[in-house]
C-alpha positions, 0 to 999 in steps of 0.5 A: 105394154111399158110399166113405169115402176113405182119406187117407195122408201120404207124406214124402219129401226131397231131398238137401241135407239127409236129416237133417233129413228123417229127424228129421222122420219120426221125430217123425211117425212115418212113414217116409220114401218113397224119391225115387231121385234120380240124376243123368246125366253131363250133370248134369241131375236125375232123380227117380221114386218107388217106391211108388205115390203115387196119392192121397196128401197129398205133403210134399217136404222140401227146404231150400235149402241150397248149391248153392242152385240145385241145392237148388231145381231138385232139390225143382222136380223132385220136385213135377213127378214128384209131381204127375204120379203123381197126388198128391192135394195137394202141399206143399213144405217149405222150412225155409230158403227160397232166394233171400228175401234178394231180396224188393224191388228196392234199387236199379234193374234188380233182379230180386225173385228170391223172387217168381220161387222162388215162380212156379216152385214154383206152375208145378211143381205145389205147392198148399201152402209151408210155411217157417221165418223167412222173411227178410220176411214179405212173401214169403208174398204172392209165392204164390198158394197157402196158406203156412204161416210158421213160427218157430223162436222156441219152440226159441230163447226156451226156451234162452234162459230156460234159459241167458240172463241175468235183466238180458239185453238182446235186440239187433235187428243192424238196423232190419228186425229191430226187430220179431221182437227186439222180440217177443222181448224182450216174450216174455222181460220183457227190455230191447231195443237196436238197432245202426244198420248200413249197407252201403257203397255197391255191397257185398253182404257188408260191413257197416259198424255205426254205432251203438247206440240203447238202453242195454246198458252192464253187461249181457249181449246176444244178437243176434237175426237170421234167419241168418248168412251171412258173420258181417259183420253179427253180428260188426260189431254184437258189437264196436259193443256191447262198446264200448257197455259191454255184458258178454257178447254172444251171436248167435243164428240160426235159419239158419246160412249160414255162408259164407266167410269166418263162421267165422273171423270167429265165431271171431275176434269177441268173441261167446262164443256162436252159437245157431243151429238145423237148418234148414241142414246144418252137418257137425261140421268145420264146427261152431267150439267156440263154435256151438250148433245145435238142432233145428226138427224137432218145429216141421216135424213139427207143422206138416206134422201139423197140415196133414194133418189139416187144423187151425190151424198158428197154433195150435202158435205160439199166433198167435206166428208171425204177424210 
C-alpha cells in the first residue's frame, strides 16, 4: 500500500518578541502552537509543547533580543524539546541574529561568538536558519546547515521612494557597509557617500567620524546601517555630514538595539528621521517622536512559506538578498 505523507507546518515562538510572532502567523495563515515556557525559581527555562508535534515542519521564531543570553538559550531549548518529539525538520527564525557583531577576531585572544551561536543551534537540532541582515554575510559559513539571508531592503527602499527625496544621496556610516549602501543607491538611481569612522583604541561604543568621501553639499542624506545600537556610529556621522553641507539627514536601520544611551543621542542629534524595522521589540515608551518602525513580518512569512514548500527563498528578493 502507497502513503502519500500528509506534511503540516507548526510555528511557534518564544518570548522576546510574541509580536512579531503573531504577525507572522497572521500573514500565514496559521496559528501559533503553544511553547508553555516556564521558568523554575533557579532561573532555568522549561519548554513543552502541547500538541503532538510528530511529523511536522518546526519553525521557532525567536529574535535575540535583550537579555540576548536568555533570548538564544530560550530558542536553544525550544529546538531541543522539538527535536525530541520527533519533528520532521526544524528551522530556527532568527530575525535578529545574536552575537553577528563578533564574526572575526579584531584583536588577539577574541572569541568569534557568531561561530559559537551557530555550533549551538546545530548541537540542539536545527536543520535550517533562517535570518534578517546578518551583520556579515559571512556568518552564513559558521553553519553546516541550510540558511536563508533575508533583507528587509523591499520594506525599506519602498519608504524611501515613497518619502525620499529625488537628488538623495545614500550614506555608507563606514567602510563595511559601502557595499548594501551601494546596492541601495543603485536600486534607487541616487548618489552615494561614504563617512570614514574609527573607533578609539580599546573602545566598543564610541566612535569617532573622520570624514566624508563623496559629494552631499545641498542634498538630503539617509543613513543606511544594519542597526542601531547606541547611535554613536548614526549620530557621529549625521554631525560630519551637515558640516559637509548636507540639507537633511535621515538614519535608517533594519535592527533597532537602541541601547542606552541612543535615544537620547537620537533625540539630541540632528537626524530628523530614524527608520527602523520590527525584527526587535521596541515598546511605545520607547518609540522618540522622531522613529519609525515597519514590519519584515510579510518578508518572514514568505520566506518560511517558501521553505515549506520547498521553493527558492532568493526568489522573493529577486536575487536581491545575496549581498
Amino acid at each position: 500500500m502507497e502513503m502519500t505523507p500528509k506534511r503540516r507546518l507548526e510555528l511557534v515562538t518564544g518570548r522576546s518578541h510574541p509580536e512579531l510572532a503573531e504577525e507572522i502567523a497572521s500573514c500565514l495563515g496559521v496559528t501559533l502552537s503553544e511553547t508553555n515556557i516556564r521558568r523554575f525559581a533557579d532561573g532555568e527555562i522549561h519548554c513543552r509543547f502541547d500538541v503532538s508535534i510528530r511529523g511536522a515542519d518546526m519553525f521557532i521564531v525567536q529574535t535575540h533580543s535583550g537579555p540576548v543570553n536568555d533570548s538564544i538559550m530560550e530558542q536553544l531549548i525550544m529546538v531541543d524539546a522539538a527535536k525530541r518529539a520527533s519533528a520532521h525538520r526544524i528551522t530556527a527564525v532568527c530575525p535578529y541574529y545574536g552575537y553577528s557583531r563578533q564574526d572575526r577576531k579584531a584583536t588577539g585572544r577574541e572569541p568569534i561568538t557568531a561561530k559559537l551561536v551557530a555550533d549551538v543551534l546545530s548541537a540542539a537540532g536545527v536543520d535550517r536558519v533562517v535570518s534578517v541582515d546578518l551583520h556579515s554575510g559571512q556568518i552564513q559559513g559558521f553553519f553546516d546547515v541550510p540558511v536563508d539571508h533575508l533583507t528587509a531592503a523591499p520594506v525599506l527602499l519602498d519608504y524611501l521612494r515613497q518619502h525620499g527625496a529625488d537628488d538623495l544621496v545614500v550614506i555608507a556610516p563606514d567602510a563595511g557597509r559601502v557595499k548594501v549602501a551601494e546596492r541601495y543607491s543603485q536600486l534607487l538611481n541616487t548618489g552615494l557617500a561614504l563617512v570614514h569612522k574609527r573607533h578609539p583604541r580599546g573602545s566598543y561604543n564610541e566612535v569617532e567620524a573622520m570624514d566624508v568621501v563623496g559629494n552631499v553639499r545641498g542634498r538630503p542624506c539617509v543613513i543606511i546601517d544594519d542597526l542601531i545600537d547606541t547611535g554613536g556610529t548614526v549620530c557621529a556621522a549625521a554631525y560630519r555630514l551637515l558640516e559637509a553641507g548636507a540639507t537633511d539627514v535621515w538614519a535608517m536601520a533594519t535592527h533597532a538595539l537602541l541601547s542606552d544611551p541612543a535615544l537620547d543621542r537620537l533625540n539630541a542629534s540632528p537626524i530628523s528621521r530614524v527608520i527602523v524595522t520590527n525584527t526587535l521589540p521596541l515598546p511605545v515608551y520607547r518609540r522618540i517622536p522622531k522613529l519609525e518602525v515597519l514590519s519584515i513580518a510579510k518578508i518572514v512569512a514568505d520566506a518560511i512559506d517558501a521553505v515549506f514548500e520547498d521553493t527558492s527563498v532568493s526568489e522573493i528578493f529577486g536575487g536581491q538578498n545575496l549581498l
